[in-house]
Every structure is written in C-alpha cells, then in structure tokens.
mmCIF file of the C-alpha atoms, coordinates in Angstrom:
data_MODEL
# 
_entry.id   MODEL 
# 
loop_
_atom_site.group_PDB 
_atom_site.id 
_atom_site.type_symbol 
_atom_site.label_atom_id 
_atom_site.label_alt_id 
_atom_site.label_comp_id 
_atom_site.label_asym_id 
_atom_site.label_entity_id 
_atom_site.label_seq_id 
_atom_site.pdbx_PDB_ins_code 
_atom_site.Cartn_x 
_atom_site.Cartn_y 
_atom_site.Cartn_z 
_atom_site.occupancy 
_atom_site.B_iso_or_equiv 
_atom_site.pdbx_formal_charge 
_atom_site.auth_seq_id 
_atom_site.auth_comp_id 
_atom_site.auth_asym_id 
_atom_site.auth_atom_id 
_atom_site.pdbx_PDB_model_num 
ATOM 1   C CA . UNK A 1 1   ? 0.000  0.000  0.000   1.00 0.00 ? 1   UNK A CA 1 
ATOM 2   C CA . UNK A 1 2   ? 1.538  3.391  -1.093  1.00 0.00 ? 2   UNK A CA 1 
ATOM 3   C CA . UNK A 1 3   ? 0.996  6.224  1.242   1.00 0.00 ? 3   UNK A CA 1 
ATOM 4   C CA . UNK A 1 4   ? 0.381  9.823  -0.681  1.00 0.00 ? 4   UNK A CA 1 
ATOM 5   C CA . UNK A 1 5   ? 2.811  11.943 0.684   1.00 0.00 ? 5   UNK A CA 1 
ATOM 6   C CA . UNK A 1 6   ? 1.242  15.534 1.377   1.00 0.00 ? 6   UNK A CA 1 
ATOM 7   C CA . UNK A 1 7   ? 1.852  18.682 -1.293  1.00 0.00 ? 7   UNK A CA 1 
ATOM 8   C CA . UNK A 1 8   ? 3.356  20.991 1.249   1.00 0.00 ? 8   UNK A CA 1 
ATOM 9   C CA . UNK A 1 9   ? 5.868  18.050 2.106   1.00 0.00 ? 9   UNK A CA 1 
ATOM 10  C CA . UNK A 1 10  ? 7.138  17.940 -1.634  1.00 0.00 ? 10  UNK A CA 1 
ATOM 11  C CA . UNK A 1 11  ? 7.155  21.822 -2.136  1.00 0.00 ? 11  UNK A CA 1 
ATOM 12  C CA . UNK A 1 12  ? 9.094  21.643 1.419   1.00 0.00 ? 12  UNK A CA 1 
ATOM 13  C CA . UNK A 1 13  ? 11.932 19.057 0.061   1.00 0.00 ? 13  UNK A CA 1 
ATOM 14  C CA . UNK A 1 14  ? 12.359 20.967 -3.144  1.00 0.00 ? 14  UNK A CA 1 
ATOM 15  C CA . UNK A 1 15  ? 12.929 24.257 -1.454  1.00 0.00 ? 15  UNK A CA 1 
ATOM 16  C CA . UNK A 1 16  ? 15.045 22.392 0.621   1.00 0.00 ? 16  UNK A CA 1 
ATOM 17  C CA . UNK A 1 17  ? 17.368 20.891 -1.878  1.00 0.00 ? 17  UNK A CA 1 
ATOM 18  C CA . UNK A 1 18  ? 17.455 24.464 -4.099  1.00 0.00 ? 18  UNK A CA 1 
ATOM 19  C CA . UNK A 1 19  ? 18.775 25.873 -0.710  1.00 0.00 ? 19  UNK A CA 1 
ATOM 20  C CA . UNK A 1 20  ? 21.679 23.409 -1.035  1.00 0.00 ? 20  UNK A CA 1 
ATOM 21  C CA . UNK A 1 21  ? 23.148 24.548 -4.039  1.00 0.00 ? 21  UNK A CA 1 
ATOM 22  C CA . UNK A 1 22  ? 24.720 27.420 -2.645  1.00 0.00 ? 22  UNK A CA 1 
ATOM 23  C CA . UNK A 1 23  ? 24.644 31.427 -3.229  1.00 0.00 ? 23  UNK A CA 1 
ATOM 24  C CA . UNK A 1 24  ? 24.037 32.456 -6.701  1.00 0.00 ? 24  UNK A CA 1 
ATOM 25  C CA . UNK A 1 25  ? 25.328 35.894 -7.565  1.00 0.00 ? 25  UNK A CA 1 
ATOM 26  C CA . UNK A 1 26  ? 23.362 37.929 -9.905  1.00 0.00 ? 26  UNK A CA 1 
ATOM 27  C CA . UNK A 1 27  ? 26.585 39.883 -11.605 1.00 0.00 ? 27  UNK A CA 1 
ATOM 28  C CA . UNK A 1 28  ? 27.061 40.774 -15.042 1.00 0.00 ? 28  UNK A CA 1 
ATOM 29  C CA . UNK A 1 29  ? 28.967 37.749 -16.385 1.00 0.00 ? 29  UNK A CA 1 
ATOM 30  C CA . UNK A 1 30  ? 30.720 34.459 -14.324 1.00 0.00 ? 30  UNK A CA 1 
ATOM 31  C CA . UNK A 1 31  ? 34.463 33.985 -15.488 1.00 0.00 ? 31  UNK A CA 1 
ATOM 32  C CA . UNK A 1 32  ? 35.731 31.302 -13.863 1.00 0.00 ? 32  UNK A CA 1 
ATOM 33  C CA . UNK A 1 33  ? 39.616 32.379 -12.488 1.00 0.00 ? 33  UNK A CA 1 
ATOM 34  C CA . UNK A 1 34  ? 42.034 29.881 -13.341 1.00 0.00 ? 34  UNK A CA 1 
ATOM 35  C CA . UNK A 1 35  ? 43.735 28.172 -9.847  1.00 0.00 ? 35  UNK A CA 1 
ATOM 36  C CA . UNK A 1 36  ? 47.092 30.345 -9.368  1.00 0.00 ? 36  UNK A CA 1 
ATOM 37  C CA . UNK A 1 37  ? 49.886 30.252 -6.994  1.00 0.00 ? 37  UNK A CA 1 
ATOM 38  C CA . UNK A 1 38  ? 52.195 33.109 -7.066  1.00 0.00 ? 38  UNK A CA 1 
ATOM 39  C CA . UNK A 1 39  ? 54.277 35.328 -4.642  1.00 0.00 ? 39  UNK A CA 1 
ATOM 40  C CA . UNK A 1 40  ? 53.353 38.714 -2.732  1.00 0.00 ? 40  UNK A CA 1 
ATOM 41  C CA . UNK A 1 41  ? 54.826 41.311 -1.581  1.00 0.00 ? 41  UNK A CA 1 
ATOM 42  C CA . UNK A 1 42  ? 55.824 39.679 1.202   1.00 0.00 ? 42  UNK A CA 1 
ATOM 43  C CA . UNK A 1 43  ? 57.726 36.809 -0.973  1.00 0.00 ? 43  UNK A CA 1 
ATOM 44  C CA . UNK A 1 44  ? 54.976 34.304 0.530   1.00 0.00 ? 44  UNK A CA 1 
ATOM 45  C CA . UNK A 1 45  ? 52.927 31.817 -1.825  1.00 0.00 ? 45  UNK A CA 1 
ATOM 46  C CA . UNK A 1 46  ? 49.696 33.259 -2.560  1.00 0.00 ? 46  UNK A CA 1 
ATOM 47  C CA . UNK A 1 47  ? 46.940 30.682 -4.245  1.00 0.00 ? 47  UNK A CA 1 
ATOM 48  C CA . UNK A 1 48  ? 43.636 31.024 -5.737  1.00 0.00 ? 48  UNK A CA 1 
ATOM 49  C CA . UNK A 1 49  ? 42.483 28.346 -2.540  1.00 0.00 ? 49  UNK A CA 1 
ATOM 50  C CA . UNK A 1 50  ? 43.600 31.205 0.005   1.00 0.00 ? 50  UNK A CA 1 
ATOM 51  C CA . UNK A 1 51  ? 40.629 33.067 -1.423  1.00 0.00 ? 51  UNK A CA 1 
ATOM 52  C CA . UNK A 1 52  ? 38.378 30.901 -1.240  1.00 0.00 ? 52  UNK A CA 1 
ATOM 53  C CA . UNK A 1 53  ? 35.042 31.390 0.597   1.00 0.00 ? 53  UNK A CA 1 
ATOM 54  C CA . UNK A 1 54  ? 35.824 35.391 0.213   1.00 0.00 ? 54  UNK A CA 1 
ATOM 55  C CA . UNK A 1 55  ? 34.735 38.340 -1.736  1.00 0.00 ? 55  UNK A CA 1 
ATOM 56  C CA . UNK A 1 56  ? 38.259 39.908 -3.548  1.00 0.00 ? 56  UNK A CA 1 
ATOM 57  C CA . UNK A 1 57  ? 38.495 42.543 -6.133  1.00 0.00 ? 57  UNK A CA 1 
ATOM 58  C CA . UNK A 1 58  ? 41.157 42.107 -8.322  1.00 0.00 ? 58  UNK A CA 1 
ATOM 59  C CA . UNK A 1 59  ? 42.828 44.212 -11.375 1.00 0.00 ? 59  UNK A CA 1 
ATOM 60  C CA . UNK A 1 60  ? 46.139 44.115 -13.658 1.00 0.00 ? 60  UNK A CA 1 
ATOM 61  C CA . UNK A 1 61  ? 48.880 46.562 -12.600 1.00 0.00 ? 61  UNK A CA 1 
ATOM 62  C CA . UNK A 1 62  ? 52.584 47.128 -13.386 1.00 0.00 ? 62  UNK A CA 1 
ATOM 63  C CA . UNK A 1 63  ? 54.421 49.724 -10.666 1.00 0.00 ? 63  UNK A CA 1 
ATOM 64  C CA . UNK A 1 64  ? 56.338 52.175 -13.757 1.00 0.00 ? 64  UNK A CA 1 
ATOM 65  C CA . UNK A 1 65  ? 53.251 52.505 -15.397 1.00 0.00 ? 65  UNK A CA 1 
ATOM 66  C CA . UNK A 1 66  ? 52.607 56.183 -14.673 1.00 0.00 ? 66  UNK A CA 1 
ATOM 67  C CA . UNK A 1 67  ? 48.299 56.742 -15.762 1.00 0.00 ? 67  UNK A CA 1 
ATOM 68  C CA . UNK A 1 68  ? 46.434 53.917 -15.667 1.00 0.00 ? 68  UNK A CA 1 
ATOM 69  C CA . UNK A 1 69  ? 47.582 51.759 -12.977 1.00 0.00 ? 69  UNK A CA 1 
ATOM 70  C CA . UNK A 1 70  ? 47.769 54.496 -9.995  1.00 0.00 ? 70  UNK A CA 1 
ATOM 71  C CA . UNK A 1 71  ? 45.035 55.722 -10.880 1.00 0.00 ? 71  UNK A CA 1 
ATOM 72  C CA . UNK A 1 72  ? 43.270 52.615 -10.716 1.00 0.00 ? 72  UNK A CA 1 
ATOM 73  C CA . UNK A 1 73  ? 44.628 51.795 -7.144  1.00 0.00 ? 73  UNK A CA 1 
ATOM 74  C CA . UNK A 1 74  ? 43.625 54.687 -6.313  1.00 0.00 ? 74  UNK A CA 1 
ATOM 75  C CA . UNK A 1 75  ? 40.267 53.920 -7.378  1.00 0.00 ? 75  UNK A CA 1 
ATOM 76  C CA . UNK A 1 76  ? 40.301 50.663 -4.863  1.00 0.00 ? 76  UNK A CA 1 
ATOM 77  C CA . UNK A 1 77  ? 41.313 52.158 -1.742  1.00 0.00 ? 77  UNK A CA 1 
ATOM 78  C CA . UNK A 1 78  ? 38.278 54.645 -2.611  1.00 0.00 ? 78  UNK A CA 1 
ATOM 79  C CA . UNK A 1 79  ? 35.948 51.302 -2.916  1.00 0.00 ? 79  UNK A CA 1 
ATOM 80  C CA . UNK A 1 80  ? 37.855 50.368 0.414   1.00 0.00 ? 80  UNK A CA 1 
ATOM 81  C CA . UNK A 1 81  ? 37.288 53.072 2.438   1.00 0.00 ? 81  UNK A CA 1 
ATOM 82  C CA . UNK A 1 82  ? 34.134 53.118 1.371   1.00 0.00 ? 82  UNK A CA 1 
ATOM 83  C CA . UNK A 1 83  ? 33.395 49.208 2.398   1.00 0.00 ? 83  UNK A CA 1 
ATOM 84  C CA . UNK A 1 84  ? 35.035 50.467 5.467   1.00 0.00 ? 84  UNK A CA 1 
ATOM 85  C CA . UNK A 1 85  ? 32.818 52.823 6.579   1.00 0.00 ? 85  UNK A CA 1 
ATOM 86  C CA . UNK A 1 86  ? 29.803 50.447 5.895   1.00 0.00 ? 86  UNK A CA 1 
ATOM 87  C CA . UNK A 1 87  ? 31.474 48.248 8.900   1.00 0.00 ? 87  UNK A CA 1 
ATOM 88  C CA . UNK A 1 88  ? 32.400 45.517 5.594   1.00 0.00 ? 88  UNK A CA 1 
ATOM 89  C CA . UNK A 1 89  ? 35.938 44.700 6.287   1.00 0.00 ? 89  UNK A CA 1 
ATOM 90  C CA . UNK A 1 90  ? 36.869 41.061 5.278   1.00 0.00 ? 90  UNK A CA 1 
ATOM 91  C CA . UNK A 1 91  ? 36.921 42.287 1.355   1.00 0.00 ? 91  UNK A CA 1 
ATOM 92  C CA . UNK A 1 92  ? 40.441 41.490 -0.125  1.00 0.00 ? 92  UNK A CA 1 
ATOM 93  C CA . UNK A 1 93  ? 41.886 43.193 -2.655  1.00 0.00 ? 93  UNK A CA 1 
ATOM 94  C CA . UNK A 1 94  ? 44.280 41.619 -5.145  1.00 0.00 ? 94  UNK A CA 1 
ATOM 95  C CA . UNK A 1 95  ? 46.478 43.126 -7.571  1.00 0.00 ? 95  UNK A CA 1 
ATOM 96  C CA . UNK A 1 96  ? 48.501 41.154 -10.464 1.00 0.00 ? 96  UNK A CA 1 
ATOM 97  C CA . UNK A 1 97  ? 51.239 42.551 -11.982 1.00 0.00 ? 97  UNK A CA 1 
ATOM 98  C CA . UNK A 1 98  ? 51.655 42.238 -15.934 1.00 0.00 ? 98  UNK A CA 1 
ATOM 99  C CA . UNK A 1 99  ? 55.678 42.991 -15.402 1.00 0.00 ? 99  UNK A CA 1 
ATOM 100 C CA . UNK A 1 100 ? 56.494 40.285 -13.524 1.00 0.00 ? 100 UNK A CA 1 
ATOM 101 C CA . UNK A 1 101 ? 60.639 41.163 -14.415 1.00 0.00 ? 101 UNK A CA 1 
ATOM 102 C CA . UNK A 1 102 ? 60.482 44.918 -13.012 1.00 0.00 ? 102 UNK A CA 1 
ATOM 103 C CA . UNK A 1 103 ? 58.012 44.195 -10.251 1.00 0.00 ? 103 UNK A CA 1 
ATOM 104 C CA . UNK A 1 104 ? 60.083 42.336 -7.445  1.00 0.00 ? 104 UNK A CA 1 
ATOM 105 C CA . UNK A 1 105 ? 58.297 41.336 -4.111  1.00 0.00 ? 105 UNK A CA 1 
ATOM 106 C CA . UNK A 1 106 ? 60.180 44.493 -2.788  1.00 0.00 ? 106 UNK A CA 1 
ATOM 107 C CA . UNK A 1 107 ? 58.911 46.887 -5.764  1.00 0.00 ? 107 UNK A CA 1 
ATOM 108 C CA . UNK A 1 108 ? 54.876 46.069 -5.196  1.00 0.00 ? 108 UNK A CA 1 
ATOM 109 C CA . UNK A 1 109 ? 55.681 46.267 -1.203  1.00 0.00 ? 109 UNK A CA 1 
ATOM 110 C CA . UNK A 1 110 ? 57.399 49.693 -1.783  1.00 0.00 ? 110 UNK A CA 1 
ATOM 111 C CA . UNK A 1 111 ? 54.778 50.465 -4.558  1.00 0.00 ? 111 UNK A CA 1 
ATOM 112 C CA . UNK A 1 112 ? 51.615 49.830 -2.249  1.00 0.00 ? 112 UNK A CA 1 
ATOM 113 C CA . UNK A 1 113 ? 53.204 51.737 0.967   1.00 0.00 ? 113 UNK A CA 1 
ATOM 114 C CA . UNK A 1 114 ? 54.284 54.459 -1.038  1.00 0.00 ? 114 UNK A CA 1 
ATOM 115 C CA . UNK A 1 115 ? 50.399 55.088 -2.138  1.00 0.00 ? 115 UNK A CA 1 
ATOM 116 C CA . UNK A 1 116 ? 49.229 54.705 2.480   1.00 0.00 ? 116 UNK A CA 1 
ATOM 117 C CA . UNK A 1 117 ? 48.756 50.708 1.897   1.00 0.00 ? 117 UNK A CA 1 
ATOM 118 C CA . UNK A 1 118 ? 49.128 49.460 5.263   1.00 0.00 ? 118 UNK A CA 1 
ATOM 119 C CA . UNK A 1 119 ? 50.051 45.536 4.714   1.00 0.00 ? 119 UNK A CA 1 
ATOM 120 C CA . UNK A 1 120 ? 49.806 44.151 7.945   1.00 0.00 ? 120 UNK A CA 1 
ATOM 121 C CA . UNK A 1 121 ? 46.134 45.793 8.534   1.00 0.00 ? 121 UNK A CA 1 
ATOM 122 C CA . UNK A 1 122 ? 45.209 46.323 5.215   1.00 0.00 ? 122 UNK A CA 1 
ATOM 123 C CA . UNK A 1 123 ? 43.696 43.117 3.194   1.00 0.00 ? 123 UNK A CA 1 
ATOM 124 C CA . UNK A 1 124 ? 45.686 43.872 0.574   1.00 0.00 ? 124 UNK A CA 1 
ATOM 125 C CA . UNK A 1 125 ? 48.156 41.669 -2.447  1.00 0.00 ? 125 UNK A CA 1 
ATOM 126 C CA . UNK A 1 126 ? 50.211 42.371 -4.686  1.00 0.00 ? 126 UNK A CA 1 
ATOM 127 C CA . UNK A 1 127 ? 51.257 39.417 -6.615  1.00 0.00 ? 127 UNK A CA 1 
ATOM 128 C CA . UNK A 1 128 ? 54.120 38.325 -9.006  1.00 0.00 ? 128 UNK A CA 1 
ATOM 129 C CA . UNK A 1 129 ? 56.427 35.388 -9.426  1.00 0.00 ? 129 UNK A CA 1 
ATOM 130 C CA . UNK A 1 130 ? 55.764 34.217 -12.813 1.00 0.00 ? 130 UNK A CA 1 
ATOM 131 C CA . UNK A 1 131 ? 56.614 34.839 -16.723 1.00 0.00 ? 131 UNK A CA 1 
ATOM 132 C CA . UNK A 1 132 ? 55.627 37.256 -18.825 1.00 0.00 ? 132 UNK A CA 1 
ATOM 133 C CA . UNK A 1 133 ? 53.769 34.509 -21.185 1.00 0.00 ? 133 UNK A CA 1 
ATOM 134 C CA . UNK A 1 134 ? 52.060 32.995 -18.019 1.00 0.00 ? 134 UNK A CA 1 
ATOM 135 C CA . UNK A 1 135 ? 50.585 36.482 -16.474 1.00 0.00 ? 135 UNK A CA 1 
ATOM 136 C CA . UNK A 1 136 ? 49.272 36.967 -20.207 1.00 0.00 ? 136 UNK A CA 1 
ATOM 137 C CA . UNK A 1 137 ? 47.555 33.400 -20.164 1.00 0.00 ? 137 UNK A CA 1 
ATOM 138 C CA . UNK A 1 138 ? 46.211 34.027 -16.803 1.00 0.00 ? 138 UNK A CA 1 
ATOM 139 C CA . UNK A 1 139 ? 44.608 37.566 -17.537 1.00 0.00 ? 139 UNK A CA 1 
ATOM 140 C CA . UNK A 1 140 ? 42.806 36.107 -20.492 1.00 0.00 ? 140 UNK A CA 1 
ATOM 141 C CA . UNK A 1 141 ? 41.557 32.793 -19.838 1.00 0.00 ? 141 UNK A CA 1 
ATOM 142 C CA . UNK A 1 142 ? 40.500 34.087 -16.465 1.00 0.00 ? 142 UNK A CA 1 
ATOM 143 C CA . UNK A 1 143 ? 39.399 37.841 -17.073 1.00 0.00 ? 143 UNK A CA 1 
ATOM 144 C CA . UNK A 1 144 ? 39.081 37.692 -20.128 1.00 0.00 ? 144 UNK A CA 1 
ATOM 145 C CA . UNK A 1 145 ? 41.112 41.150 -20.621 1.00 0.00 ? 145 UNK A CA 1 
ATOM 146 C CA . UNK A 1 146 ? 44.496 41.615 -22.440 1.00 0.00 ? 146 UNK A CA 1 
ATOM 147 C CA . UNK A 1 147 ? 48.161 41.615 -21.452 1.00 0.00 ? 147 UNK A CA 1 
ATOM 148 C CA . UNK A 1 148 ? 50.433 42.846 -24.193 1.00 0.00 ? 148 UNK A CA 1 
ATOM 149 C CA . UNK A 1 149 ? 54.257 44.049 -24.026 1.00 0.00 ? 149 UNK A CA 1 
ATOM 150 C CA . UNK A 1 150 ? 54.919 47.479 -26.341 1.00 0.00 ? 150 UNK A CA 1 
ATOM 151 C CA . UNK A 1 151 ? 58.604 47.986 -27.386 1.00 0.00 ? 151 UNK A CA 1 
ATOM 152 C CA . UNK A 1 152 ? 58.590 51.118 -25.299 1.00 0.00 ? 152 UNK A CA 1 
ATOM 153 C CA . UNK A 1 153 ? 58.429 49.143 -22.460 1.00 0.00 ? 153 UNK A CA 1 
ATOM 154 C CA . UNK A 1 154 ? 54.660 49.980 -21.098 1.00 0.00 ? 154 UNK A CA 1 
ATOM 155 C CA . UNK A 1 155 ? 51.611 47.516 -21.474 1.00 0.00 ? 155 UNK A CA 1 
ATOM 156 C CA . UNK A 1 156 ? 48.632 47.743 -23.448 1.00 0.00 ? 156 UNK A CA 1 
ATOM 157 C CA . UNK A 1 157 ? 45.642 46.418 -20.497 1.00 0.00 ? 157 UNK A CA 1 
ATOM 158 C CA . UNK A 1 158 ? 42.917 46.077 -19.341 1.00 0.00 ? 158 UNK A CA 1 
ATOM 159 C CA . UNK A 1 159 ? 41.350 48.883 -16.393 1.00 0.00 ? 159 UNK A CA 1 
ATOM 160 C CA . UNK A 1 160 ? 38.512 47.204 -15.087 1.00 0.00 ? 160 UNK A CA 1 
ATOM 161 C CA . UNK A 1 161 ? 38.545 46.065 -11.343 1.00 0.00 ? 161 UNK A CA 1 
ATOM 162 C CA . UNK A 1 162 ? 36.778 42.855 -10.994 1.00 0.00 ? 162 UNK A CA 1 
ATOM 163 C CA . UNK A 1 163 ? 34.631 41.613 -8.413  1.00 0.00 ? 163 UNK A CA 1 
ATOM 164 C CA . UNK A 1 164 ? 35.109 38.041 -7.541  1.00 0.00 ? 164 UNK A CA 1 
ATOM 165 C CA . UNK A 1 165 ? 32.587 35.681 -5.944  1.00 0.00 ? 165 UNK A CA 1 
ATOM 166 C CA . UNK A 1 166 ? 33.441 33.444 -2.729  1.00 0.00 ? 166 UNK A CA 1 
ATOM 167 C CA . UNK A 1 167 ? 33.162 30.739 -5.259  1.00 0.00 ? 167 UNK A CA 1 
ATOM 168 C CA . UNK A 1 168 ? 35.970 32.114 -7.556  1.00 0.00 ? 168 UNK A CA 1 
ATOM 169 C CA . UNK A 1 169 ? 34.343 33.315 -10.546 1.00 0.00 ? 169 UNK A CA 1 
ATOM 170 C CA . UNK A 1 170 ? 34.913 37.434 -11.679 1.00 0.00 ? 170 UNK A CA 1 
ATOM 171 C CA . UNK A 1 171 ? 31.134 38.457 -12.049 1.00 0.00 ? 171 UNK A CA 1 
ATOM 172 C CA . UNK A 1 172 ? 31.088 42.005 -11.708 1.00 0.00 ? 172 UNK A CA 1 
ATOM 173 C CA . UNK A 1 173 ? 33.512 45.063 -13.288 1.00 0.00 ? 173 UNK A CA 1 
ATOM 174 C CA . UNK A 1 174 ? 33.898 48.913 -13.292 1.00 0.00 ? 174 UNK A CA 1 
ATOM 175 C CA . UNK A 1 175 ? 36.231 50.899 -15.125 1.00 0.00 ? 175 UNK A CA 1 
ATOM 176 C CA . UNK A 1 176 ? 39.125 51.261 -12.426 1.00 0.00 ? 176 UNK A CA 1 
ATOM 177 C CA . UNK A 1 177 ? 39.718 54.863 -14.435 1.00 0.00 ? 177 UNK A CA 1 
ATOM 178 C CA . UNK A 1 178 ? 36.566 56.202 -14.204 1.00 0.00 ? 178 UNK A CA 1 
ATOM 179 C CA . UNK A 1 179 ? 34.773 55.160 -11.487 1.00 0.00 ? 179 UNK A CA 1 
ATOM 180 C CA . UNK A 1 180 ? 31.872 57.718 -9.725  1.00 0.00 ? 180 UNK A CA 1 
ATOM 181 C CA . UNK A 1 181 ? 30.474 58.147 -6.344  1.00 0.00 ? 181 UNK A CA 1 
ATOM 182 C CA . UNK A 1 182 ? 27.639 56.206 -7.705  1.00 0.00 ? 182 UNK A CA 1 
ATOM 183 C CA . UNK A 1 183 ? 29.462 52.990 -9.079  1.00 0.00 ? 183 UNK A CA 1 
ATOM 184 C CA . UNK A 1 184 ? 31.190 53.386 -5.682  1.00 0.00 ? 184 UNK A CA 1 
ATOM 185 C CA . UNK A 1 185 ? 27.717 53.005 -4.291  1.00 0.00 ? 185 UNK A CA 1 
ATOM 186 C CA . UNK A 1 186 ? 26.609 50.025 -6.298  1.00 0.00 ? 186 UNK A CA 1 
ATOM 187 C CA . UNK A 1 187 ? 30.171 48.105 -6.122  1.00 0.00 ? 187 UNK A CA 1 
ATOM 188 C CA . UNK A 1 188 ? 29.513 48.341 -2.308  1.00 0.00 ? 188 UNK A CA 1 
ATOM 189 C CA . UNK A 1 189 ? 25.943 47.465 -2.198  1.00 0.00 ? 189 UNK A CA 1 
ATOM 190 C CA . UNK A 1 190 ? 26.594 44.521 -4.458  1.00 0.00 ? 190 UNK A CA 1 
ATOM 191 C CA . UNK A 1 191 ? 29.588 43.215 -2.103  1.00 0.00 ? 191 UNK A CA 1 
ATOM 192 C CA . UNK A 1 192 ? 27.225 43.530 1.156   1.00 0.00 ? 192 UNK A CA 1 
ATOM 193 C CA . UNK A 1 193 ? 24.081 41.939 -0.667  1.00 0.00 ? 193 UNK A CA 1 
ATOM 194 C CA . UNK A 1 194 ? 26.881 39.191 -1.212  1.00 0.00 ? 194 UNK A CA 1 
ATOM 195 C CA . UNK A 1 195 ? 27.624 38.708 2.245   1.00 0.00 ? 195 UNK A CA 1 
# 
C-alpha cells in the first residue's frame, strides 16, 4: 500500500534541496579564475584556494606605469574606504602585476606603501612570481582582458577592477579609471548583498 505523501511536504523538500546549491550571484557575467599560486609582496605563496570562501576585487597593474595603474589603485582604496565605513571589512583586494621582471616582491611592497597601503592591517596583495607569457595566459583565460608588451616598455591592459565571488568566478567590473560616487555606491551594495 503506497501512502500519498502531502503537497506541502514535496514543495518543502524541493525548497530544501534548491537551498543546497549554494549562493548564486546575480553579476554581469561568471568567469571562472584559473587556480594560481604566485608570490606577494611579502615573498609568501599566494593561491587562488587562500581566497576561497571570500569576496576579492582584483585588477592588472605594473608599478612604472605612470596613468592607468595608480590611478586605478587609487580607485580601490576609494571602494575600500568606502566598504570600510559600511562596517564591511573582510573584502580582499588583489592586484597582479603584468611585469612580472620589473616588479620584485620588494617593488609592489614599496609600490603599495608608497600610495598609504598598510600591509599588515590592510587586506591587501600584490602578486608576481611568474613569466611574462604565463601572467598573459592568466589575464585572459580568467578575465578575459588583455596583457600585451609594447617595445617602449609599457603595457597595453585592461582597467577594469573585478569583483570576484566566494566561489571564484569574476562576475562584476567597473572601469578602475573612471569610477563615480555612484558605481562606488553600487560596487559596495553589491559586495554587502553578497555577504
């Protein structure tokens, strides 16, 4: 004999097992990043798996670039302060630089303290420790964005500053040149609706 098993029992399990799948973030895109293990400014191995389970914003740098790049830093410790003074403060930020020969451990530390990054306080990375051809690679099978040497030693790149999930996947960009109060705003609101 084959007991009917009640409607609101069956709505209850499916609910149940669609809450096991885990957040999904509504961003603009999902790239997934590529696992990585390169060194900080510190000289210490840094891997994609110490990010896991945490919201990072990430962007391509290179320390002698003299317009883009500051700027764009710039433009993150404005998204940080601002995260900051929402109370969010377990947001790293992670910064990979395209000239892996010029940028030493001890250039990005000097680089990052020179612009009021505070390392031991501060959640943020610099990273390096790989080839030119690798860094390349990375920043398009991951970001989907372009790496490219000129002879005049400067890099064509990409600005944007990425937002990456907890899961690992970039799903969110702004323009890391331009960025307004208002994308401020939203880049915030999307990282604590995250949370």
């Amino acid at each position: 004999m084959i007991k009917k098993i009640p409607l609101i029992v069956v709505i209850g399990l499916i609910l149940l097992l669609a809450a096991c799948g885990g957040p999904k973030y509504e961003g603009d895109f999902s790239y997934e990043i590529q696992d990585f293990t390169y060194t900080n400014q510190d000289g210490e191995q840094v891997s994609k798996s110490d990010l896991e389970g945490k919201i990072w914003i990430a962007d391509f740098i290179y320390t002698t670039c003299e317009t883009e790049c500051p700027q764009m830093t710039y433009n993150k410790q404005k998204i940080e302060r601002a995260l900051h003074e929402e109370g969010i403060e377990d947001v790293e930020f992670v910064s990979f630089s395209i000239d892996p020969e010029h940028d030493t451990p001890e250039v990005l530390k000097e680089y990052g303290e020179v612009r009021g990054i505070e390392f031991d306080k501060d959640n943020w990375t610099f990273l390096t420790g790989y080839d030119a051809q690798t860094i390349k690679e990375f920043a398009v099978k991951s970001f989907k964005t372009i790496v490219e040497p000129m002879e005049d030693d400067t890099f064509i790149h990409g600005v944007l500053l990425y937002i990456i999930s907890p899961e690992g996947n970039a799903i969110k960009s702004y323009n890391g040149m331009y960025l307004t109060e208002e994308q401020i705003a939203d880049a915030v609101n999307f990282i604590d609706d995250m949370r």
